[in-house]
Z-matrix of the N, CA and C atoms (Angstrom, degrees):
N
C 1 1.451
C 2 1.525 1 108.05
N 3 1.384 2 124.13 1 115.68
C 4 1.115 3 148.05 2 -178.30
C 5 1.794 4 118.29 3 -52.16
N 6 1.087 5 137.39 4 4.47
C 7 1.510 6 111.29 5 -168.41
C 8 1.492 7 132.95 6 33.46
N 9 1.392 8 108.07 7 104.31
C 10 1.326 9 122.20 8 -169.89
C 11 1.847 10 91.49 9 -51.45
N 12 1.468 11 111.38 10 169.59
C 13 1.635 12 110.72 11 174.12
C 14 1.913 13 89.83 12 -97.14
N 15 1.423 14 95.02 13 167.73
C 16 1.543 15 90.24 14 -175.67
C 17 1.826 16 97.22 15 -103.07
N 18 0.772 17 123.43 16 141.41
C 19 1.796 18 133.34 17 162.83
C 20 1.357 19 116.77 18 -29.96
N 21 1.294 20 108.19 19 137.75
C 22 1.496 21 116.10 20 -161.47
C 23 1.936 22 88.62 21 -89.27
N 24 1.624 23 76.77 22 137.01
C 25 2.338 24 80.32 23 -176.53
C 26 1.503 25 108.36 24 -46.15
N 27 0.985 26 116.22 25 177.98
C 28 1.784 27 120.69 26 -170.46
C 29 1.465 28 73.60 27 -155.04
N 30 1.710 29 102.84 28 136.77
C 31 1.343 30 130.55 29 -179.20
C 32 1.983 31 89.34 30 -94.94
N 33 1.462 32 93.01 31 156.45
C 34 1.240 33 91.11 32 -167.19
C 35 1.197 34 101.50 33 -166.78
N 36 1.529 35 130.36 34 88.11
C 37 1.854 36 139.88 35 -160.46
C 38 0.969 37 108.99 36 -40.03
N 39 1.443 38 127.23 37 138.00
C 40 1.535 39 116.12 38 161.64
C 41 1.794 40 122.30 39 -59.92
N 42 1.434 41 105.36 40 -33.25
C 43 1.391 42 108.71 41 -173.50
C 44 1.591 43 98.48 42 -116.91
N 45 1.297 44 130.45 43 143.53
C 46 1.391 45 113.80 44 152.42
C 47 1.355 46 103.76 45 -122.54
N 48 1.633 47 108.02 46 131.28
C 49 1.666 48 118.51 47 177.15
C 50 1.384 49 107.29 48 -40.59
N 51 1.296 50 153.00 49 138.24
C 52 1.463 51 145.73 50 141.94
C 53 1.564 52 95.19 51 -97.29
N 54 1.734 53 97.86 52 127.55
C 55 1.431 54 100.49 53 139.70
C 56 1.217 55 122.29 54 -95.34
N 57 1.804 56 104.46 55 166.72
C 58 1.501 57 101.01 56 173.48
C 59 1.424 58 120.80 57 -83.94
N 60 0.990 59 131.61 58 -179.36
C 61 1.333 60 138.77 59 -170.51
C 62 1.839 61 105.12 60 -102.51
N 63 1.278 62 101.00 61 -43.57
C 64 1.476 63 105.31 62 175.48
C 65 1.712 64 90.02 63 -114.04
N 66 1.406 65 99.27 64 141.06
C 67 1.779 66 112.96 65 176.16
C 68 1.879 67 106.84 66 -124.54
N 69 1.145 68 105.82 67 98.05
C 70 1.770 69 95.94 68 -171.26
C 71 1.775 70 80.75 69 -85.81
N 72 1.744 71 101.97 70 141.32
C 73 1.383 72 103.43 71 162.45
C 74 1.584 73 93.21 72 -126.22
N 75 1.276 74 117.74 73 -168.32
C 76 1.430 75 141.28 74 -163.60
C 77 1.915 76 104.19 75 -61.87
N 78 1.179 77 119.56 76 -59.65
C 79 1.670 78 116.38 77 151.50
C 80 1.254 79 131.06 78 -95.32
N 81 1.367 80 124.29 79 -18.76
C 82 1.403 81 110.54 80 -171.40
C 83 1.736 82 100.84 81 -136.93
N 84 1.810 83 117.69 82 172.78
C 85 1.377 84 104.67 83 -178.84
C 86 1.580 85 63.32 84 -125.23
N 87 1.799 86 92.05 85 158.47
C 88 1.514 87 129.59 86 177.13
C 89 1.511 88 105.84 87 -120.58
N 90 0.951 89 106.75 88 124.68
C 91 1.996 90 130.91 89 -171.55
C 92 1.510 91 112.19 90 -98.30
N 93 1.063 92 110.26 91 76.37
C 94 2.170 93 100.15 92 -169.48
C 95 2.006 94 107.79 93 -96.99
N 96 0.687 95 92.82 94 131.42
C 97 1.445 96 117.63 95 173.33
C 98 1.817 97 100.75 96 59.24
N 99 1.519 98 130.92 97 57.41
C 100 1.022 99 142.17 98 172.73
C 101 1.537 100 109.52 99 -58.61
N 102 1.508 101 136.88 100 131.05
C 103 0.783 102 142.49 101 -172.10
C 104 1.806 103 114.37 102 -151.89
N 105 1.655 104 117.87 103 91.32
C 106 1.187 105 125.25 104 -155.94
C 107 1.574 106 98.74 105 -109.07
N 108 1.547 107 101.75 106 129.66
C 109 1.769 108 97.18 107 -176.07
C 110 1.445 109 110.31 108 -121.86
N 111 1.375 110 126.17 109 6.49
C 112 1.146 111 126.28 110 153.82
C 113 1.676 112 133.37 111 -62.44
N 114 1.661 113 112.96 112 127.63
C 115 1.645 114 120.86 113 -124.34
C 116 1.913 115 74.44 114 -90.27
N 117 1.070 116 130.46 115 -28.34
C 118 1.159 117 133.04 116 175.60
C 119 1.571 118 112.59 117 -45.76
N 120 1.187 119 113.45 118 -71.40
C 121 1.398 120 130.73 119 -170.73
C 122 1.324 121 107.66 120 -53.19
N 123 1.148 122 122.07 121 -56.69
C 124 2.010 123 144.35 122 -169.85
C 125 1.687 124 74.09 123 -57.03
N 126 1.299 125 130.40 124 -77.42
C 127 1.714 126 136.71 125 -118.36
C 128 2.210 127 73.65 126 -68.42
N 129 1.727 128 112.39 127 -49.15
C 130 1.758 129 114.35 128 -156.30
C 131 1.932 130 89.24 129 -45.91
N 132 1.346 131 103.23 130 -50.57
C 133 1.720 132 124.74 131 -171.17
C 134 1.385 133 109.56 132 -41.99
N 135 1.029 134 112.42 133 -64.29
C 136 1.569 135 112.95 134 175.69
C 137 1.608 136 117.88 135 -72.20
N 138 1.469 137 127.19 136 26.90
C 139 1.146 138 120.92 137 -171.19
C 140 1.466 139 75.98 138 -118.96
N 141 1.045 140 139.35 139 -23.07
C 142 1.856 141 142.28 140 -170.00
C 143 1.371 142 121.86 141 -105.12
N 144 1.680 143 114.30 142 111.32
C 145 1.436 144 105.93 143 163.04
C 146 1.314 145 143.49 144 5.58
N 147 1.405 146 133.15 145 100.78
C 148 1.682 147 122.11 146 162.72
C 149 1.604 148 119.32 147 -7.46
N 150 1.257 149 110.05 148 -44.58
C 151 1.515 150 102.81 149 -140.28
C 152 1.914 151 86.09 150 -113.94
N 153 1.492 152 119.94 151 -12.12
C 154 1.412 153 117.14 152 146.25
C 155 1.148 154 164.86 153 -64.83
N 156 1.637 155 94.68 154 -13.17
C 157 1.465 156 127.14 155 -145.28
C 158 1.843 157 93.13 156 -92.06
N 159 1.094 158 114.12 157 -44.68
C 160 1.655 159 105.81 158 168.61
C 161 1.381 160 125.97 159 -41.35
N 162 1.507 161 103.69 160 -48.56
C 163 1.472 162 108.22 161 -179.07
C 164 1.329 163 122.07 162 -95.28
N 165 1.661 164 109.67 163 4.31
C 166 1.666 165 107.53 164 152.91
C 167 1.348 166 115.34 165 -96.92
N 168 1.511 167 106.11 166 -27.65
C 169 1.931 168 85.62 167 155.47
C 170 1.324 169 121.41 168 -76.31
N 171 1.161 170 136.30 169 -1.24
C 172 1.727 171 123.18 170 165.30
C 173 1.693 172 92.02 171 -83.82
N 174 0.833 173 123.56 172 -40.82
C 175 1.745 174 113.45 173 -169.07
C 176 2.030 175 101.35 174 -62.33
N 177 1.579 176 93.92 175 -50.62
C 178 1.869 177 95.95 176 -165.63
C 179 1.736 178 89.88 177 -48.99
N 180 1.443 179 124.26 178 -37.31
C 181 1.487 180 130.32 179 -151.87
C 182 1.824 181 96.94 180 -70.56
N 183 1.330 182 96.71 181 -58.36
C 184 1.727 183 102.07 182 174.99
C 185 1.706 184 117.47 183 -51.48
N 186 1.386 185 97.95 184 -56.78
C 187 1.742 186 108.94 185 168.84
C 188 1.847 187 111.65 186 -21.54
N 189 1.901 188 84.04 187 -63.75
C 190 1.789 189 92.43 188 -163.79
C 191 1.491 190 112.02 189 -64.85
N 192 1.687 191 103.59 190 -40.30
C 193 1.521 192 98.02 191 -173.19
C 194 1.332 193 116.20 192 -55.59
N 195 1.412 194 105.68 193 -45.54
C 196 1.651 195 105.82 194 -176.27
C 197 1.293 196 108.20 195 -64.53
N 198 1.346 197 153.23 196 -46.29
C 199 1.370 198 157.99 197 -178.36
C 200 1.799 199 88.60 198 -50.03
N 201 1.468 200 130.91 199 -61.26
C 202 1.395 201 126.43 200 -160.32
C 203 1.249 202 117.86 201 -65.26
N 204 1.734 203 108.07 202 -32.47
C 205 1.506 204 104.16 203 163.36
C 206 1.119 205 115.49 204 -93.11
N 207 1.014 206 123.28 205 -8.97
C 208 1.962 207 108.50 206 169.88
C 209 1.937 208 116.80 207 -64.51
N 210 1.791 209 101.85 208 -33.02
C 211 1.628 210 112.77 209 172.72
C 212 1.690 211 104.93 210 -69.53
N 213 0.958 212 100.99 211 -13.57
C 214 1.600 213 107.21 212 -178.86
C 215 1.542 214 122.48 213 -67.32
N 216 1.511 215 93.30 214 -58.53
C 217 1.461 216 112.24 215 156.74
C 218 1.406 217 118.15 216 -49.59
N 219 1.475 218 104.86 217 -54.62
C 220 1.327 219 89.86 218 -164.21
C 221 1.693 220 118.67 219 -86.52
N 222 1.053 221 119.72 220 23.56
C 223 1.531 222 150.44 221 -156.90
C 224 1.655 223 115.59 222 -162.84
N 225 1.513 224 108.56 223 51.54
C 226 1.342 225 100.61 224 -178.66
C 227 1.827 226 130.63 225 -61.61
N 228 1.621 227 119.55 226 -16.27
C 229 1.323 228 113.75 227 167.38
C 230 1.895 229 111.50 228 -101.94
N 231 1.212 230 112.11 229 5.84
C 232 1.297 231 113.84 230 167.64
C 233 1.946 232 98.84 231 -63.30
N 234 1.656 233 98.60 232 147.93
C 235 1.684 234 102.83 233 165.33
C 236 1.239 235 114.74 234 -144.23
């Protein structure tokens, strides 16, 4: 019976950087590698221009926030 060979080491970082996904800085938030799988959202997306589609997701983004704090208000121990 042969002895299996043993596995060659696998390097393996002590730290790995995480970025965030959302980056709020001082004026603007930065969105890196966004990946949305709701069939709703994609189907609104493809009803809008290539070269629009940025500035209807900053609008859908403004839309929602304001809608989330307005339920806020009107639901002050809701969270």
């Amino acid at each position: 019976m042969d002895p299996k060979p043993l596995a060659a080491p696998v390097d393996v970082p002590t730290t790995t950087p995480v970025q965030p996904h959302v980056e709020l800085q001082s004026s603007k938030m930065l969105i890196h590698e966004l990946a949305v799988e709701r069939p709703d959202v994609l189907n609104y997306f493809r009803t809008i221009d290539l070269d629009k589609q940025e500035i209807a997701l900053v609008h859908a983004l403004e839309v929602g926030v304001l809608e989330i704090v307005a339920r806020r208000r009107r639901t002050p121990n809701a969270s």
